[in-house]
C-alpha positions in Angstrom: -25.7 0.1 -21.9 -23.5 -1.5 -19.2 -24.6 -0.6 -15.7 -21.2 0.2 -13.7 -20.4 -1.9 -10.4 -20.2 -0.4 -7.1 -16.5 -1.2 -6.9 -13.4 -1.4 -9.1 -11.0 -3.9 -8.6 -7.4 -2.5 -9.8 -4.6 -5.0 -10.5 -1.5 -4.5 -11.7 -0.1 -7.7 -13.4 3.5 -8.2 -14.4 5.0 -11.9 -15.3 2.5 -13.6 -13.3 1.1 -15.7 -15.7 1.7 -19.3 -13.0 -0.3 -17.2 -10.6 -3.4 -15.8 -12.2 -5.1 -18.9 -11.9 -4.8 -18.7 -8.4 -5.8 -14.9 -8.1 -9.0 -16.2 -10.5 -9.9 -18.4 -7.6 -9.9 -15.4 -4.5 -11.7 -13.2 -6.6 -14.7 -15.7 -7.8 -14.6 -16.3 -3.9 -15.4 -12.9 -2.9 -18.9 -12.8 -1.2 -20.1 -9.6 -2.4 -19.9 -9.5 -6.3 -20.7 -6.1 -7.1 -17.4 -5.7 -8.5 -15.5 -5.6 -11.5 -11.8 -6.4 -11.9 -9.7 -4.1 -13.9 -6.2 -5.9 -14.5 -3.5 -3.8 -15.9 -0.6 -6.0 -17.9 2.5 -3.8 -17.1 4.1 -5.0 -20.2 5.3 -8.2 -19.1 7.4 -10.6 -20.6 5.8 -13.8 -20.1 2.1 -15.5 -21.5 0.4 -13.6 -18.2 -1.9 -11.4 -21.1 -2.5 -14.6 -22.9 -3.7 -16.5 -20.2 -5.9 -13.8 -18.7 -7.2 -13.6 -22.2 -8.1 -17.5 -21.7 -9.1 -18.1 -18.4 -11.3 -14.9 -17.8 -14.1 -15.6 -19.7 -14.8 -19.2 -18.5 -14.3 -17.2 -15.2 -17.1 -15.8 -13.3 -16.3 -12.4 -13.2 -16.9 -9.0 -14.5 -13.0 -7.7 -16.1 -11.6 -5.4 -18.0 -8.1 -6.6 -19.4 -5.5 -3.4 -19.8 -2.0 -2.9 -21.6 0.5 -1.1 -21.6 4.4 -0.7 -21.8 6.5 -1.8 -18.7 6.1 1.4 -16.4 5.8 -0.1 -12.7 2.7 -0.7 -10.6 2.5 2.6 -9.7 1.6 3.2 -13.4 -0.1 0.5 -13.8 -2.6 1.9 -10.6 -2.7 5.1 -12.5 -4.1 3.7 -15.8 -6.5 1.3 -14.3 -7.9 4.8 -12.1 -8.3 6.5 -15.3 -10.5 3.6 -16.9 -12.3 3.2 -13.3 -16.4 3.7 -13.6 -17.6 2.4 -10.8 -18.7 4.6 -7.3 -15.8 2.5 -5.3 -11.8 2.0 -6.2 -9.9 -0.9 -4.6 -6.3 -2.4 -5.1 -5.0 -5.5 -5.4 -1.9 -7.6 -5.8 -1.5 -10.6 -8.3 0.0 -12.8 -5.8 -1.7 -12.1 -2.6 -4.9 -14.1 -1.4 -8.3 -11.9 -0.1 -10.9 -13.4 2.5 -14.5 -13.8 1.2 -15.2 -10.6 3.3 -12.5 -8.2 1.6 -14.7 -6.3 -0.6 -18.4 -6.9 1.4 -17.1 -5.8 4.4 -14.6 -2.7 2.9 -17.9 -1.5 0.9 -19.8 -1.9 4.2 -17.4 0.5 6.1 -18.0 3.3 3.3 -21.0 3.0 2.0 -24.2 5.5 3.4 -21.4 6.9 5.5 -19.4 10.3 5.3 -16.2 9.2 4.4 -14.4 9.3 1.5 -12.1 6.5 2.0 -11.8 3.6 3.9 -8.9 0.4 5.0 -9.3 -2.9 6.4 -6.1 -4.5 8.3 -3.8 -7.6 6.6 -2.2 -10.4 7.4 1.4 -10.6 6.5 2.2 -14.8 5.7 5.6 -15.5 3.8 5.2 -17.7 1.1 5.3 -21.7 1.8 4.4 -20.9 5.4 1.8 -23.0 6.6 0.2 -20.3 9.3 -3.3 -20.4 8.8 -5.2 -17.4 7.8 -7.1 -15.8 10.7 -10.7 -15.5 10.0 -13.0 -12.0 9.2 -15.1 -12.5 12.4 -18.0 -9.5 12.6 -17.3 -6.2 11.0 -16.2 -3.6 13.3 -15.8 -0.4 11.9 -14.8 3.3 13.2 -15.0 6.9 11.6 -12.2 8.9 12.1 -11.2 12.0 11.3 -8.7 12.6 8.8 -6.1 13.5 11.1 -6.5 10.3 13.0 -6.3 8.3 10.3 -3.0 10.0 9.4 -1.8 9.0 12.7 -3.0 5.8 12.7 -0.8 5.6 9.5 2.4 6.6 10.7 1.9 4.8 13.5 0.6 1.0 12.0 0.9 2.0 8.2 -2.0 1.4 6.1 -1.4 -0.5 3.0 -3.0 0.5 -0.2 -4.4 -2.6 -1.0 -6.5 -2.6 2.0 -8.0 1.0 1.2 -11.8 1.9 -0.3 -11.9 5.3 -2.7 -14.5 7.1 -3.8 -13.6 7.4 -7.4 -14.6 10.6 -8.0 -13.1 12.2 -4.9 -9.6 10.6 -6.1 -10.5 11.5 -9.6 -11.2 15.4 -8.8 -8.2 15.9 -6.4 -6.2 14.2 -9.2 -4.9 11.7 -6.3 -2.3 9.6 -8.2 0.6 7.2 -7.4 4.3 8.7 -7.6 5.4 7.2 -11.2 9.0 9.0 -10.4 9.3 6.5 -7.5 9.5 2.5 -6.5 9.6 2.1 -2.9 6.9 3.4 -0.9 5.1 5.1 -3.2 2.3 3.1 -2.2 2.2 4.9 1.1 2.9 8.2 0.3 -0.3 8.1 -1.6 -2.0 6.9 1.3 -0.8 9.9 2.6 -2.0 12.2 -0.1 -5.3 10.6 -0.2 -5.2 10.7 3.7 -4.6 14.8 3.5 -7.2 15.9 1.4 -10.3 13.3 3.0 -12.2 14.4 5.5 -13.2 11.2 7.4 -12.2 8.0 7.0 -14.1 4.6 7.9 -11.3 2.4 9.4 -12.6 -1.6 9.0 -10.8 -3.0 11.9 -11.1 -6.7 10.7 -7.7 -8.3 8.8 -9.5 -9.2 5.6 -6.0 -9.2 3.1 -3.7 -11.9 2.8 0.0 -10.3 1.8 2.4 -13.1 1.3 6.2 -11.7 1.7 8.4 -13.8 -1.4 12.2 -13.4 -1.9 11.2 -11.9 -5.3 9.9 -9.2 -4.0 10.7 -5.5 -4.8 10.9 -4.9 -0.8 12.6 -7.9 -0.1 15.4 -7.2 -3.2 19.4 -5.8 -2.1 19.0 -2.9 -5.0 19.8 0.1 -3.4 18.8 2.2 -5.2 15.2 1.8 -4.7 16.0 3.8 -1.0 17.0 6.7 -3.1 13.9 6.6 -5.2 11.8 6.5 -1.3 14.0 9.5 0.2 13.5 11.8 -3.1 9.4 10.9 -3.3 9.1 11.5 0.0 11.0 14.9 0.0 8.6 15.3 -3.6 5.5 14.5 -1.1 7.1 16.9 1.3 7.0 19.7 -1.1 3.0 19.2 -2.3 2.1 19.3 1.6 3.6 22.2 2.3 1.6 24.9 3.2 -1.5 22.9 3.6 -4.1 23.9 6.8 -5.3 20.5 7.3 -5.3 18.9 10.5 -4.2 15.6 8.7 -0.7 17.5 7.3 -0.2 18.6 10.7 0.1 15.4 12.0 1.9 14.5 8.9 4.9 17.1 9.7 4.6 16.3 13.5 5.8 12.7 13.3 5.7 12.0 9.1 9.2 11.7 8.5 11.0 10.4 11.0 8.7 7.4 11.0 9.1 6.6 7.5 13.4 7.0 7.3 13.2 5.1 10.2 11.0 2.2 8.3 13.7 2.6 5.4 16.7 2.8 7.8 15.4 -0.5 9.2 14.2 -2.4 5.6 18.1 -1.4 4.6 19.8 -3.1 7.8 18.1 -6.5 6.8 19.0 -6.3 3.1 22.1 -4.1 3.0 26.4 -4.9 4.2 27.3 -3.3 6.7 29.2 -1.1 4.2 26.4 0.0 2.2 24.1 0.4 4.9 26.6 3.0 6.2 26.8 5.1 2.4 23.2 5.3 2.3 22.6 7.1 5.9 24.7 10.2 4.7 21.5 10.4 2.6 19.3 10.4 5.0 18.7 13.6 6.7 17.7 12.4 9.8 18.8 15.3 12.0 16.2 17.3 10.7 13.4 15.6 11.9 14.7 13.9 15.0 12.5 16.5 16.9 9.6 14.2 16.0 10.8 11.2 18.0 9.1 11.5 21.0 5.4 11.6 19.2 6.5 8.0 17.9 5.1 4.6 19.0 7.6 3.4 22.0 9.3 0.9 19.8 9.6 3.8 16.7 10.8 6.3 19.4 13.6 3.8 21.0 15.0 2.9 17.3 15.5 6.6 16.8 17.3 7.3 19.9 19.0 4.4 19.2 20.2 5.8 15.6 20.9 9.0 17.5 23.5 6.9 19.7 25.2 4.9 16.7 24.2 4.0 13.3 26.0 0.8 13.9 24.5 -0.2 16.9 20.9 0.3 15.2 22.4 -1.7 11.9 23.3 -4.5 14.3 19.9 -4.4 16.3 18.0 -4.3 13.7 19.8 -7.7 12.3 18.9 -9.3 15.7 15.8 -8.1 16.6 13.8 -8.4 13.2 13.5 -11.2 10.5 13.1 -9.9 6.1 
């Protein structure tokens, strides 16, 4: 009988196949390898099953190999939860590049500790830049509550492939990713997650490499994907409601005017100024403009500065900030 790992490694993989060899070669780098990887082929198009069928086995890892029909990562996330054994879940994406640390260090922040999740920080490099990646250094760590953590959140953001789970804490709150929605998701199940923990180890070290690409879903003009963001996040609305945590508290005190303003922003680098202009008569930013002022200072100046004219943030937004 196999004896489970301590963490699950969840990947969604979708027309990757020229970068799996790559991803191969971060994971066999990992210093802690307690860990199994659980790729999840999201129907794709290309040889990426095939070659993961080829290379794995020469590779020196423990894997489980997934399929199913082209649903999305979110998905994809889902079904790789459902086949997870191990005491630990972790994410990861197929074209992004983890320090030897990642997993030792991420394991070290939960493990004999009363949390039931944990994040490390990243390192945002665009693809074909030449920055060099920042060493681990020590591990610093910090327990926080959960309310902290959700401010911390709303504040920074807290991506979901730097987070720790303890599978059967996600398994028995039935913590899943939004399959209804494409942009975001990711965080609003941060959130979720984030609501029903009671502390949280936060791994203050940037041990995840996430390398931006022009064929990316957050770097695409579709507009629709803003939709699919403001209807899960009014569906994440609804499931928090009437929750006595201390985390939704902070979630309703500053939740939702921090993440329009992150789409209203996202849309001014991608979007005409026509378009941009259509999708803010979706956005219901009046009814949350209350939480401004419990915003970091540069958050709480963009949201006056929608207040004043939608243009004049379009425009700023252009200047001030790169895609």
């Amino acid at each position: 009988m196999a004896i489970s790992k301590a963490i699950d490694l969840i990947i969604p993989i979708y027309n990757r196949a020229d970068l799996i060899p790559g991803l191969i070669q971060t994971l066999e780098g990992q210093r802690m390898k307690d860990f199994r990887v659980i790729f999840v082929d999201d129907g794709s198009k290309d040889n990426s099953y095939n070659v993961l069928a080829e290379l794995l086995p020469k590779a020196s890892l423990d894997f489980l190999i997934l399929q199913q029909e082209n649903k999305g990562p979110s998905a994809a996330r889902n079904f790789g939860i459902t086949h997870a054994e191990a005491d630990w879940i972790a994410f990861c994406d197929s074209d992004d590049i983890l320090l030897p640390e990642y997993l030792e260090y991420l394991l070290g922040a939960v493990e004999g500790k009363d949390a039931q999740m944990g994040y490390c920080r990243l390192q945002v490099i665009p693809v074909g830049d030449n920055t060099p990646i920042k060493p681990a250094g020590s591990p610093r760590y910090s327990l926080l509550t959960s309310a902290e953590a959700m401010h911390r959140h709303y504040t920074d953001w807290i991506a979901p492939v730097c987070l720790i789970l303890n599978r059967k804490w996600v398994q028995s709150n039935q913590l899943i990713f939004d399959e209804g929605c494409r942009y975001c998701e990711d965080l609003m199940f941060i959130t979720e997650c984030l609501n029903a923990a009671e502390h949280v180890c936060e791994c203050d070290n940037q041990l995840y490499v996430y390398r931006t690409h022009e064929g990316s879903l957050l770097r695409s003009s579709d507009t629709t994907k803003y939709i699919d963001g403001l209807n899960g996040f009014e569906r994440l609305e609804k499931k928090l409601q009437g929750c006595n945590t201390t985390a939704a508290k902070v979630f309703f005190e500053m939740g939702k005017a921090r993440f329009l303003l992150g789409i209203l922003r996202r849309a001014a680098l991608q979007l005409s100024k026509n378009d941009f202009l259509k999708l803010t008569k979706l956005v219901e930013f009046k009814k949350c403009s209350y939480q401004i002022k419990r915003l970091p200072r540069m958050q709480h100046i963009a949201g006056r500065l929608y207040q004043i004219s939608k243009l004049l943030f379009y425009y700023s937004a252009r200047i001030l900030f790169s895609d």
